[in-house]
Chimera marker file (.cmm) of the C-alpha trace (Angstrom):
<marker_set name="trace">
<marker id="1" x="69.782" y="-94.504" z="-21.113" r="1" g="1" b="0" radius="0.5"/>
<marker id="2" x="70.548" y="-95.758" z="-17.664" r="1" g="1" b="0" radius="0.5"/>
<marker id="3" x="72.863" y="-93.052" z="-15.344" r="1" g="1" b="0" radius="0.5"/>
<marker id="4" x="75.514" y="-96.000" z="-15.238" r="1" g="1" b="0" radius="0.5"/>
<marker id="5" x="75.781" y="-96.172" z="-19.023" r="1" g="1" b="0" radius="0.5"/>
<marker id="6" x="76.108" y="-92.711" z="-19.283" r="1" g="1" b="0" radius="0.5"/>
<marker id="7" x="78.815" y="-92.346" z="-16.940" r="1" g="1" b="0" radius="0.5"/>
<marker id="8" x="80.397" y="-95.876" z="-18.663" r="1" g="1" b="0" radius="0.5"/>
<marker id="9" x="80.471" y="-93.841" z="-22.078" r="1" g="1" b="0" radius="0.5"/>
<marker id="10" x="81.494" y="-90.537" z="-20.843" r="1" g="1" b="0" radius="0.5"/>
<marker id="11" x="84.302" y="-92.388" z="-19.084" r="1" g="1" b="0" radius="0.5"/>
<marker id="12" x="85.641" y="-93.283" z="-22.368" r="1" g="1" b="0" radius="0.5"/>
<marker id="13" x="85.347" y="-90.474" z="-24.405" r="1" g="1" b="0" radius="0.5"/>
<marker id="14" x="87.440" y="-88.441" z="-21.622" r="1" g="1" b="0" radius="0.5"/>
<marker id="15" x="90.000" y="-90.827" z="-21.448" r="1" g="1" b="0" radius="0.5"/>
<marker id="16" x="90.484" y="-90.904" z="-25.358" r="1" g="1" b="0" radius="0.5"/>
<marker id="17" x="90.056" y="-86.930" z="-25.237" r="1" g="1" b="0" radius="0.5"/>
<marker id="18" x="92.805" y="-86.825" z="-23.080" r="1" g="1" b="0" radius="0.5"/>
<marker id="19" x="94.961" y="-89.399" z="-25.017" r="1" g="1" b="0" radius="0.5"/>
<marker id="20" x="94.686" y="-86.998" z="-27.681" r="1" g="1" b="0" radius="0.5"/>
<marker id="21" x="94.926" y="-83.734" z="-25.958" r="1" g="1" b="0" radius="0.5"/>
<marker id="22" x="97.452" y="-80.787" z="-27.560" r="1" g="1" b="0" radius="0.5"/>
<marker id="23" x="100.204" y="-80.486" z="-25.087" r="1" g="1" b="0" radius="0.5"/>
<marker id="24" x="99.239" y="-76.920" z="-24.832" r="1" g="1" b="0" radius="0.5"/>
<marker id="25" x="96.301" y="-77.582" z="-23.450" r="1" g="1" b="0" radius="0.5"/>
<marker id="26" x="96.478" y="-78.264" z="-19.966" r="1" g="1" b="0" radius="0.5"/>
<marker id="27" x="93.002" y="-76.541" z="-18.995" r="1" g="1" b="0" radius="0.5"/>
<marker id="28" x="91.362" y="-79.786" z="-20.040" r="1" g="1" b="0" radius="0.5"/>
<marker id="29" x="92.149" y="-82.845" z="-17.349" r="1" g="1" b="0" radius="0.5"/>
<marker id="30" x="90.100" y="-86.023" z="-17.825" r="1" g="1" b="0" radius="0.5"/>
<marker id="31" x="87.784" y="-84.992" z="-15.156" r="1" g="1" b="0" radius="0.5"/>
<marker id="32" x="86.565" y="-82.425" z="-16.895" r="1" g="1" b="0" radius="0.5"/>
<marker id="33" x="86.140" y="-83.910" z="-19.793" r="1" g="1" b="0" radius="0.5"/>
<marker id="34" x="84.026" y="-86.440" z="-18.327" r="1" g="1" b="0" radius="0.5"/>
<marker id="35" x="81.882" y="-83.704" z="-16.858" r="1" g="1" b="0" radius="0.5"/>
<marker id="36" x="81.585" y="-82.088" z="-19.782" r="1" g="1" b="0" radius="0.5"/>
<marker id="37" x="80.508" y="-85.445" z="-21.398" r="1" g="1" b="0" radius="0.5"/>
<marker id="38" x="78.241" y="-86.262" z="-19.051" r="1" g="1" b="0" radius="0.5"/>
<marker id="39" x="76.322" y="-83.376" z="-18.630" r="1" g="1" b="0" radius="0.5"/>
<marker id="40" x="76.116" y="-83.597" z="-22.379" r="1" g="1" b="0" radius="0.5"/>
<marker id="41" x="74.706" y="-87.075" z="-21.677" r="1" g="1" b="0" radius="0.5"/>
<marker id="42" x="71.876" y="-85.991" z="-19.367" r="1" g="1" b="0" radius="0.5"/>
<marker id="43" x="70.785" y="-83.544" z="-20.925" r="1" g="1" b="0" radius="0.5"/>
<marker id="44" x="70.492" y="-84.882" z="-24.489" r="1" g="1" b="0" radius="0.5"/>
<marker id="45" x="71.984" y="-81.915" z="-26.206" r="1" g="1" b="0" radius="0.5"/>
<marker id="46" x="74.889" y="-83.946" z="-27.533" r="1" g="1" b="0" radius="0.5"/>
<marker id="47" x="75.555" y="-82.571" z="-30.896" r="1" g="1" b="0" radius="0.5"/>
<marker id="48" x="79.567" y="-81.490" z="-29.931" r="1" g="1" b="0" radius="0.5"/>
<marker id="49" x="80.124" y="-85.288" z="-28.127" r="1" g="1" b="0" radius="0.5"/>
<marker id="50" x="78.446" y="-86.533" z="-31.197" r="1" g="1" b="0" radius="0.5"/>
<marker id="51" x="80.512" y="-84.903" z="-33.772" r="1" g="1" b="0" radius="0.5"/>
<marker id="52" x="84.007" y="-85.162" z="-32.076" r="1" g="1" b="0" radius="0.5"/>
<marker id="53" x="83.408" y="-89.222" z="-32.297" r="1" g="1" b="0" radius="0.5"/>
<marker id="54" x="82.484" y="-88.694" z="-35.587" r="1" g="1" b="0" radius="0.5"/>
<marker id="55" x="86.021" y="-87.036" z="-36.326" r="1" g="1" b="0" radius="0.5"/>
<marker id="56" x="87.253" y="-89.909" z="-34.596" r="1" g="1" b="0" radius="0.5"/>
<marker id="57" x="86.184" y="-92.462" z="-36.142" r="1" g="1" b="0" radius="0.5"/>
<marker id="58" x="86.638" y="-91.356" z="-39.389" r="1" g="1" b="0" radius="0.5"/>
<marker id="59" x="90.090" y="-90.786" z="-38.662" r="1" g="1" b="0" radius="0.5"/>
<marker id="60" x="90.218" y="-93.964" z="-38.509" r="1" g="1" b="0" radius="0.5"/>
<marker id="61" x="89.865" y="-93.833" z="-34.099" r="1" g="1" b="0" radius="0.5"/>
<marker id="62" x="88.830" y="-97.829" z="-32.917" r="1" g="1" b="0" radius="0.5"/>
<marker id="63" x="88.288" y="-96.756" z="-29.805" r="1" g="1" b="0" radius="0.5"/>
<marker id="64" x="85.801" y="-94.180" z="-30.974" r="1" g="1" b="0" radius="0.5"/>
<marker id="65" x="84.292" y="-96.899" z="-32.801" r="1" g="1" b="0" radius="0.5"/>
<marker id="66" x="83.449" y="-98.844" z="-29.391" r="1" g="1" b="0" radius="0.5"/>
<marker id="67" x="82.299" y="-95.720" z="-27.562" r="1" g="1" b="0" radius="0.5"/>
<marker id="68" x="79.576" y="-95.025" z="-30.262" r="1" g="1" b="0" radius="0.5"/>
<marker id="69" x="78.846" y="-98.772" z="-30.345" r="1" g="1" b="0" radius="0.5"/>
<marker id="70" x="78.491" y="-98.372" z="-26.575" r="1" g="1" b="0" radius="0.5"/>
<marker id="71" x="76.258" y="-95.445" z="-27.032" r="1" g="1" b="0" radius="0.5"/>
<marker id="72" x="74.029" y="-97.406" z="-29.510" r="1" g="1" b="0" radius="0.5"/>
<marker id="73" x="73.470" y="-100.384" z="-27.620" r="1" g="1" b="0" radius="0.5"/>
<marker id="74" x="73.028" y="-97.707" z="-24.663" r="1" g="1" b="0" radius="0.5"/>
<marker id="75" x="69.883" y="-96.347" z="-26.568" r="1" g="1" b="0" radius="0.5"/>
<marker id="76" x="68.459" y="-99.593" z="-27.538" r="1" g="1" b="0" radius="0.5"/>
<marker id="77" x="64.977" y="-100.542" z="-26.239" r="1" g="1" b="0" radius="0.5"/>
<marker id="78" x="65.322" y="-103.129" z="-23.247" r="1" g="1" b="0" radius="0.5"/>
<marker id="79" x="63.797" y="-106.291" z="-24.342" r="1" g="1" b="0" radius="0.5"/>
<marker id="80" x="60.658" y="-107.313" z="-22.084" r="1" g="1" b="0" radius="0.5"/>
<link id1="1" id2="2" r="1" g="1" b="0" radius="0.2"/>
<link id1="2" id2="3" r="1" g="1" b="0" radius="0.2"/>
<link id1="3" id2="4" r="1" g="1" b="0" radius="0.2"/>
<link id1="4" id2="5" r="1" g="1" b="0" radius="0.2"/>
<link id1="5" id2="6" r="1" g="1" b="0" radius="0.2"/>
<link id1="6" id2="7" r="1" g="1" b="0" radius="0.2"/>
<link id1="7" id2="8" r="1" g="1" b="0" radius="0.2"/>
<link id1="8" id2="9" r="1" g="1" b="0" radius="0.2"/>
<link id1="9" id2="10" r="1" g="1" b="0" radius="0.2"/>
<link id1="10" id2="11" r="1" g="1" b="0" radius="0.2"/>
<link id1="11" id2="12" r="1" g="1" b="0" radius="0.2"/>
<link id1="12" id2="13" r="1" g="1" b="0" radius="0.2"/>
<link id1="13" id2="14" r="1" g="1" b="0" radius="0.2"/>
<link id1="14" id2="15" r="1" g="1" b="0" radius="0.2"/>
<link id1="15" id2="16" r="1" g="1" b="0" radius="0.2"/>
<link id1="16" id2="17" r="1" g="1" b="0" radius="0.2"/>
<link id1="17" id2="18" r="1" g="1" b="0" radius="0.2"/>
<link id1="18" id2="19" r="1" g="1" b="0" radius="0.2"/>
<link id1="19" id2="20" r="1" g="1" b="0" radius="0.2"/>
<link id1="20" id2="21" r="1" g="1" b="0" radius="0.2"/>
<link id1="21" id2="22" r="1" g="1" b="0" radius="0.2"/>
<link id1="22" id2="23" r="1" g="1" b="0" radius="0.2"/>
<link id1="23" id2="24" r="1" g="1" b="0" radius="0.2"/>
<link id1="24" id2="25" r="1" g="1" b="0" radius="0.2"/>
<link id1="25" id2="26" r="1" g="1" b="0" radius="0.2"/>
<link id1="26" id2="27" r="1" g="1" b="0" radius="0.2"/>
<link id1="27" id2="28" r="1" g="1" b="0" radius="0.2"/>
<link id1="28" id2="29" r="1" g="1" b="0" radius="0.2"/>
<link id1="29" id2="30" r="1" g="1" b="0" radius="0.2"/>
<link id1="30" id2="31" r="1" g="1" b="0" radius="0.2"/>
<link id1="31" id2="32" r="1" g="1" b="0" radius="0.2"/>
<link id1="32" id2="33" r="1" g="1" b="0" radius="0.2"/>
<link id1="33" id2="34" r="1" g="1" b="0" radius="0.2"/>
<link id1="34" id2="35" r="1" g="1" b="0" radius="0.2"/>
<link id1="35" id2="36" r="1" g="1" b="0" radius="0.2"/>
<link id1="36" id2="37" r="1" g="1" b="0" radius="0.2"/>
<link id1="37" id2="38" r="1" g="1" b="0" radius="0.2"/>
<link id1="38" id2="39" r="1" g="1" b="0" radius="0.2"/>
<link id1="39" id2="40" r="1" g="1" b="0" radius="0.2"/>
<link id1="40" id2="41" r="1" g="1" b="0" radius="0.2"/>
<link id1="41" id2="42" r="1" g="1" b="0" radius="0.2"/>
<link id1="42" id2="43" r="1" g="1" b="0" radius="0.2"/>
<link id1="43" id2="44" r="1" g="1" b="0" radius="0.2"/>
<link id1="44" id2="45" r="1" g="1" b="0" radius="0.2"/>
<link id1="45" id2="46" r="1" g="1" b="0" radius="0.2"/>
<link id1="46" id2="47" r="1" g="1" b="0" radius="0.2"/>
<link id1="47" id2="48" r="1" g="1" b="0" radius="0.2"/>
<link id1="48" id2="49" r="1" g="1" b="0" radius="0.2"/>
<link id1="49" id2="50" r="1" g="1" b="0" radius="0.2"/>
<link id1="50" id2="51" r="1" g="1" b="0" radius="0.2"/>
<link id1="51" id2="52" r="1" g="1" b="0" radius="0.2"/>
<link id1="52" id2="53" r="1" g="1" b="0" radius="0.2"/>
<link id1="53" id2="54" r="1" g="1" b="0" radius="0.2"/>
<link id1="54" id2="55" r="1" g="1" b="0" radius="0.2"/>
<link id1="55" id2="56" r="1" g="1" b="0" radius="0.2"/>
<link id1="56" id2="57" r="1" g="1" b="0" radius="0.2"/>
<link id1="57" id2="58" r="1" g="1" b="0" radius="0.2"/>
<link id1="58" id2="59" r="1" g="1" b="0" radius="0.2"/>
<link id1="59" id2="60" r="1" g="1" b="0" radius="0.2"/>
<link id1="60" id2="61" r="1" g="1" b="0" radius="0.2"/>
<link id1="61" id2="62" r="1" g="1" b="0" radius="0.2"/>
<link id1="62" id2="63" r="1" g="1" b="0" radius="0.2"/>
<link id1="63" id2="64" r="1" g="1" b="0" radius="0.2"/>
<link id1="64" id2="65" r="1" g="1" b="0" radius="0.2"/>
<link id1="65" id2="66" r="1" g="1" b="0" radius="0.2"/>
<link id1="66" id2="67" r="1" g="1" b="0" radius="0.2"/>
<link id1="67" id2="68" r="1" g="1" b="0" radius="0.2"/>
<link id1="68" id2="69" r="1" g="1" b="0" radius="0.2"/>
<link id1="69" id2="70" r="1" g="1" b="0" radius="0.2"/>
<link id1="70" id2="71" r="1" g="1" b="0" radius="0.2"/>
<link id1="71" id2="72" r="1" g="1" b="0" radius="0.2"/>
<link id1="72" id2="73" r="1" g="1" b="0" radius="0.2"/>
<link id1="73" id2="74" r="1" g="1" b="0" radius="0.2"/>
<link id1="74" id2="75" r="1" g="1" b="0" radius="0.2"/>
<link id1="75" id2="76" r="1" g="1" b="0" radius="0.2"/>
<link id1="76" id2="77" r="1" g="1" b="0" radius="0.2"/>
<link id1="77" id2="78" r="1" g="1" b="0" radius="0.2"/>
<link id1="78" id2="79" r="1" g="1" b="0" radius="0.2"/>
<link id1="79" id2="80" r="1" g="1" b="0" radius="0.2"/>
</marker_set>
């Protein structure tokens, strides 16, 4: 996965973390998300990333639809 789909996709995920963020919890800004997320990125241990979408989407999240669709096409092998 390229660096700028990486940073495209964590991005995402920390804006729709955010947009779903406890009002209590005011520790987590977007920017940390997205470091969070992409550190997860780059260093392939992405189990937490990949379960939250998974929550996501199957509560019913569209926009956590298109991230993992992101992620997939992210993964894919370049044709030649």
């Amino acid at each position: 996965m390229k660096r700028e789909q990486m940073e495209a996709i964590a991005a995402r995920a920390a804006r729709l973390a955010v947009s779903n963020l406890d009002a209590a919890d005011e520790y987590m800004t977007e920017q940390r998300y997205y470091k969070e997320y992409l550190d997860q990125l780059r260093t392939g241990d992405t189990i937490c990333l990949r379960s939250w979408i998974a929550q996501e989407i199957e509560a019913g999240c569209r926009e956590a639809v298109e991230i993992l669709k992101m992620w997939i096409r992210a993964e894919l092998p370049v044709a030649a």
